[in-house]
VEXPA-130460 format. One record per residue (C-alpha): residue in one letter; x, y, z. Coordinates in steps of 0.2 Angstrom, whole numbers, plus 5000, padded with zeros to 4 digits. Layout:
REM residues N
AXYZ/...
***
This chain:
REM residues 301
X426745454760/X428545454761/X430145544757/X431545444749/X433345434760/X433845474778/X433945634788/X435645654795/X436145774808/X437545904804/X437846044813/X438746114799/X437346124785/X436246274782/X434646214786/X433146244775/X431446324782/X430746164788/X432146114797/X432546314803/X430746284809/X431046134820/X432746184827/X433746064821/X435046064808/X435145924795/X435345864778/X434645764764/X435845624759/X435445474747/X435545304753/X436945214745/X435945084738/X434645234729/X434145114715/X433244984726/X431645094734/X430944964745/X432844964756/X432545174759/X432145244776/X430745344776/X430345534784/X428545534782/X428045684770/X426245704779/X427345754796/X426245914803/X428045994804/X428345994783/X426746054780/X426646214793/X427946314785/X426746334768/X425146344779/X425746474791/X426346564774/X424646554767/X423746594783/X424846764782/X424146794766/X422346754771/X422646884785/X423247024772/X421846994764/X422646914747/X422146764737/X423946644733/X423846574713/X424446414708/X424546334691/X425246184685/X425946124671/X426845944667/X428145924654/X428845794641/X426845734636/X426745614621/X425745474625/X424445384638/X424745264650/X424645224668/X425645384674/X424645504663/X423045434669/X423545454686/X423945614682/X422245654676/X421745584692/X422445704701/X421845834693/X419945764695/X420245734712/X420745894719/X419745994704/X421546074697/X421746124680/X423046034669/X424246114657/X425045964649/X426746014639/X426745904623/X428245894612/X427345884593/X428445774585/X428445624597/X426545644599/X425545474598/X423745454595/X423445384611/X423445564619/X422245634607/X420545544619/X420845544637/X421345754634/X419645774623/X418545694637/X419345804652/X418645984655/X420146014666/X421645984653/X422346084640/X423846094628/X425446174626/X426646174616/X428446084622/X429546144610/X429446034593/X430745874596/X431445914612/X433145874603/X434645954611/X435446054598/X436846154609/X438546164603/X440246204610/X440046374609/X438046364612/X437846224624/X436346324636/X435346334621/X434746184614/X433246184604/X432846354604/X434446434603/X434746564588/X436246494582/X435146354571/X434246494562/X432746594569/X431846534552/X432246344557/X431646364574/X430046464570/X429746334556/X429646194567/X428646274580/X427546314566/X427246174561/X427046084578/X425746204581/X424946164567/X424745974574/X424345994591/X423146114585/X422445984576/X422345824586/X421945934602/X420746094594/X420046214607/X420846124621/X422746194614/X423446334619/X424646444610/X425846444623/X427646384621/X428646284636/X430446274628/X431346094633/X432546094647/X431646284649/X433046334640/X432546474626/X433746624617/X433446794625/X432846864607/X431846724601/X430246774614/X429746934603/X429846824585/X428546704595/X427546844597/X427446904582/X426946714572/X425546714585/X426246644602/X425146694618/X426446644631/X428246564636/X428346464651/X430046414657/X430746394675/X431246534688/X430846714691/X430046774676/X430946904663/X429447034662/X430447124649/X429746984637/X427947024642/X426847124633/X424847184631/X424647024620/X426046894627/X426046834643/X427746754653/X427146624667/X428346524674/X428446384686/X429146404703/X429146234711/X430146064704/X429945904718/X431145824705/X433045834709/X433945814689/X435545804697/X434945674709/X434445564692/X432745614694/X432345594713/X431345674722/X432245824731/X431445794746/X430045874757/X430946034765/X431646064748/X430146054739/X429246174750/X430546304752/X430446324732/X428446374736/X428546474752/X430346574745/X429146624732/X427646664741/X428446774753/X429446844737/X427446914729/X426746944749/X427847074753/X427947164737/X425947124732/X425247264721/X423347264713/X424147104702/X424846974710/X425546844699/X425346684702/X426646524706/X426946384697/X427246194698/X427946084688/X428045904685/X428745744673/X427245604675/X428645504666/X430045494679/X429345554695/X429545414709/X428245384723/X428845494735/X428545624723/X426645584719/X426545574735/X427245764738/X426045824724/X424545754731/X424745814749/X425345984739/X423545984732/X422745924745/X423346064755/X423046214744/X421346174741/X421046164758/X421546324762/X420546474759/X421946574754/X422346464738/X421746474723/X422046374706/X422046434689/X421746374673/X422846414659/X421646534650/X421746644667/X423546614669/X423946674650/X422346784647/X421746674632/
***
């Protein structure tokens, strides 16, 4: 397993907890020829060092006597093919339920068999087209922003729900995961109210959305770096996103502690990524502090 570019020292940059932890200070930097994998230098990702920070988190949590939630969901689903198969791999392998984010107008029939034949995966709803629609005025919105019409928008997700509800039957779940997890502040009640169960975007969730009978669960966790072009951000990176939010829900846990989320993109994801999300789920179900959830636990369905 391997990370993709070279550690290079600088005294200068703000080291993240994996590096804090080792006493050294260091960047990520890409190597200059990033398109051409086999000429990286690697920084193994299954070094004992990477891996501590999240156990000794989880061992804290064991000794408080609290069980850590995960749940994962992957975006931009349309058809099968080697990555989605060994994405359902995964899933067998380490017994982790799927949430697979389809977008309804690009889905192919190919997806319709391998997701009937897995007890593990289920089906949410990614948007309709996953067409950016932002403007100069609206440019964060995209597809569900307001300013194409709330009917528009409701109208397609309607109808997209309709389909996936279709090909997929009891293995969809009304939950919507807006493209580029970018959705208006006042659309959530409307999806509510056309018979949405729950939004999933990225980051901190906005509990103001969430309701008796709507649920906000978000993910917490990317391994890929969008600014990069879709390489993986790296090891120490990866796992400051989890152990920030562990420690976050640790030291403020009540009788309900929500659960953390991670997300991936079977289409672009490079091998040092796989390889991140296998040791990830290798790890957390080792430990007894870890649990996974199923998307019908995650959004009460």
């Amino acid at each position: 397993m391997s990370e993709v570019g070279i550690w290079e020292s600088d005294k200068k940059v703000r080291p993240n907890r994996v590096q804090a932890h080792a006493g050294v200070r260091c960047k990520f930097v890409r190597h200059p020829d990033n398109r051409d994998m086999s000429s990286l230098h690697f920084t193994p990702a299954s070094s004992p060092l990477h891996w501590s920070i999240l156990n000794d988190e989880l061992d804290r949590w064991h000794a408080a006597g609290l069980t850590a939630s995960f749940w994962w969901r992957d975006d931009d689903a349309v058809k099968n093919g080697p990555r989605l198969e060994k994405l359902f791999a995964l899933s067998e392998q380490f017994d982790f339920p799927l949430c697979l984010a389809v977008i309804p107008a690009n889905l192919h029939g190919s997806l319709k068999q391998p997701v009937k034949l897995s007890s593990r995966v289920c089906i949410l709803q990614h948007g309709y087209a996953h067409i950016d629609h932002s403007t100069a005025k609206e440019k964060g919105a995209c597809e569900l922003g307001l300013h194409r019409g709330l009917k528009t928008i409701l109208d397609e997700l309607k109808y997209g729900r309709k389909r996936l509800s279709q090909v997929f039957g009891d293995h969809f779940m009304p939950v919507v995961v807006p493209p580029w997890n970018r959705i208006s502040d006042q659309l959530p009640p409307h999806l509510s109210q056309v018979g949405y169960k729950g939004l999933s975007v990225f980051g901190e969730e906005a509990t103001r959305h969430a309701n008796a009978v709507f649920t906000v669960a978000n993910c917490h966790c990317d391994p890929v770096s969008w600014k990069r072009g879709g390489v993986f951000v790296s090891t120490g990176a990866a796992l400051d996103q989890l152990v920030d939010r562990l420690v976050v829900i640790r030291r403020n846990a009540t009788s309900e502690v929500p659960p953390t989320g991670y997300v991936t993109h079977h289409a672009v994801m490079d091998h040092a990524a796989w390889d991140f999300t296998e040791m990830l789920f290798g790890t957390l179900r080792k430990h007894p502090a870890a649990e996974f959830l199923t998307a019908a636990e995650v959004f009460s369905l």
